[in-house]
C-alpha positions as CSV (number, residue, x, y, z in Angstrom):
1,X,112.5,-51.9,-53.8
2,X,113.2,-52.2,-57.7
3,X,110.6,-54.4,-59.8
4,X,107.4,-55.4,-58.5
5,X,106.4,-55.9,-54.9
6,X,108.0,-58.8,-53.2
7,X,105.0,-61.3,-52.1
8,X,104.9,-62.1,-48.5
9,X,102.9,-65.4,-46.8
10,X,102.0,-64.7,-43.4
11,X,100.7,-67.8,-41.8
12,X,99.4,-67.3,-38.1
13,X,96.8,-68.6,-35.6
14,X,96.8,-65.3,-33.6
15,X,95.0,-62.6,-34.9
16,X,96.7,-59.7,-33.6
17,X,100.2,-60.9,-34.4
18,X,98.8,-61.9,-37.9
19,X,97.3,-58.0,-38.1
20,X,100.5,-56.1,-36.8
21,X,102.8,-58.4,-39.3
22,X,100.0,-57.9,-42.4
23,X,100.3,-54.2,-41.8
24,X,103.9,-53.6,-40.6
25,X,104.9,-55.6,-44.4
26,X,102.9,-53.3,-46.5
27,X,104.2,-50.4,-44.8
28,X,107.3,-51.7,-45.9
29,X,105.7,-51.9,-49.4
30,X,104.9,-55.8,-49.6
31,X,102.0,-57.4,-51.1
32,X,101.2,-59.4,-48.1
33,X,98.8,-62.4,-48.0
34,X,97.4,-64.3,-44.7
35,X,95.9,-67.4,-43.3
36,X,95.3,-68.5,-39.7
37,X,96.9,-71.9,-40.7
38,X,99.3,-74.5,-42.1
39,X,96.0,-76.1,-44.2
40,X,95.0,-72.8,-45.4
41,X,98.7,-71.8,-46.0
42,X,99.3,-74.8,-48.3
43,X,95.8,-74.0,-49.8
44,X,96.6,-70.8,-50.8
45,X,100.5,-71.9,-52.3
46,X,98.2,-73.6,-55.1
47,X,97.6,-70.4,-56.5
48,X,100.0,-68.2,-55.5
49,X,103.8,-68.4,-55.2
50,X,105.2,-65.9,-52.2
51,X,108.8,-64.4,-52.4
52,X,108.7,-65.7,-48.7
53,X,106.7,-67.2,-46.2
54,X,107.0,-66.3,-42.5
55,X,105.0,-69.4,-40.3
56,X,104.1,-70.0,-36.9
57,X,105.0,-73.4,-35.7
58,X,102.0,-74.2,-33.3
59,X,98.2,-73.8,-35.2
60,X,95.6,-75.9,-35.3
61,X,94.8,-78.1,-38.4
62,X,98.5,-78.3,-39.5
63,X,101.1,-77.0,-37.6
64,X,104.1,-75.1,-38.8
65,X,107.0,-77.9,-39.2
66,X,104.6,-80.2,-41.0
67,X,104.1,-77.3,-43.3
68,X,107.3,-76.5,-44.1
69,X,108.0,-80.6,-44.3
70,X,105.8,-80.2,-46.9
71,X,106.8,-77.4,-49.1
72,X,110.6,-78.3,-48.8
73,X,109.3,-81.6,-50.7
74,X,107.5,-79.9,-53.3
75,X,110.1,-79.1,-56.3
76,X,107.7,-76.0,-57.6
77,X,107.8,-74.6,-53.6
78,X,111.3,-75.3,-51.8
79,X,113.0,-72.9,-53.2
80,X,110.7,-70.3,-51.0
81,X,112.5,-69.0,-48.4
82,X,110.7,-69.9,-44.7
83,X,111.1,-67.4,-41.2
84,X,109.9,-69.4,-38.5
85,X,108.0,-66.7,-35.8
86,X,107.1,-68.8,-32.6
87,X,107.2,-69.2,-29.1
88,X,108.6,-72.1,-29.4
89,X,112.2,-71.6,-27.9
90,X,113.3,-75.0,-27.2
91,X,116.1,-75.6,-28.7
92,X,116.0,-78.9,-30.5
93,X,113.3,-76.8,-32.1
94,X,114.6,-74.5,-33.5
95,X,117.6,-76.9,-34.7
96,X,114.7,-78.7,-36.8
97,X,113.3,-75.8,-38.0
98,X,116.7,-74.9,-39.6
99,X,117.7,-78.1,-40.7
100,X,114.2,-78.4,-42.6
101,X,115.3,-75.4,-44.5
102,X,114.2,-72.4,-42.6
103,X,116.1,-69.2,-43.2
104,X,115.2,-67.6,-39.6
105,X,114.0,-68.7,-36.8
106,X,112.4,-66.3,-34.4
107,X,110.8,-66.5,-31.0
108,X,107.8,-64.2,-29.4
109,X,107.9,-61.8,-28.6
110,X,110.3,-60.4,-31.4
111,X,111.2,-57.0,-32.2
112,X,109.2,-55.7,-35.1
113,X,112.7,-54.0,-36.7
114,X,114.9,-57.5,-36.5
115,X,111.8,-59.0,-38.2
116,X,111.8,-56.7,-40.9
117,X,115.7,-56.9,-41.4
118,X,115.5,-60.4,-41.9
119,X,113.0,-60.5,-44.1
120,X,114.7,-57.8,-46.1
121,X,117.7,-60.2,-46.2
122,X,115.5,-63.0,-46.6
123,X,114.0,-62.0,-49.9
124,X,116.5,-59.1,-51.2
């Protein structure tokens, strides 16, 4: 990676997927930031812009889609690029989550390296 770090939001409800993604991305030499939700995620978008943002869909508070409904309408934070990491795999789904501007969209349980890849491609 040339330049500085590329900033990573993790936004996830269950601890241990939240842990092995925090420490997988700076292994991969990210800055990584997390939150347990899509309340705290927008929170924390007030005083920090990510390179990317990789977002459950169901959390308590505010869930996933709603969050990145809300960032896609935001002029200063759609241009972040969104991987959805679920396990949601219905379909119609995953259809919204790309049509509201998703880059991925990936169901649990995923494979660590595929993860990594697309964010790689995600963010360059």
């Amino acid at each position: 990676m040339a330049g500085a770090p590329k900033q990573i939001l993790v936004i996830e409800d269950d601890p241990s997927v939240r842990t092995l993604l925090d420490k997988s991305l700076r292994a991969k030499g990210y800055v990584v930031e997390t939150c347990d939700d899509g309340l705290a995620g927008l929170t924390m978008l007030e005083r920090t812009r990510p390179d990317l943002i990789i977002v459950d869909i169901m959390m308590p508070r505010l869930d996933g889609m709603t969050f990145v409904e809300a960032i896609k309408r935001n002029e200063a934070t759609k241009p972040i690029p969104v991987i959805f990491l679920t396990s949601n795999n219905d379909p119609k789904t995953m259809i919204a989550g790309i049509n509201l501007g998703a880059k991925h969209y990936m169901t649990k349980p995923f494979q660590l390296d595929e993860l990594l890849s697309k964010v790689a491609k995600a963010i360059g």
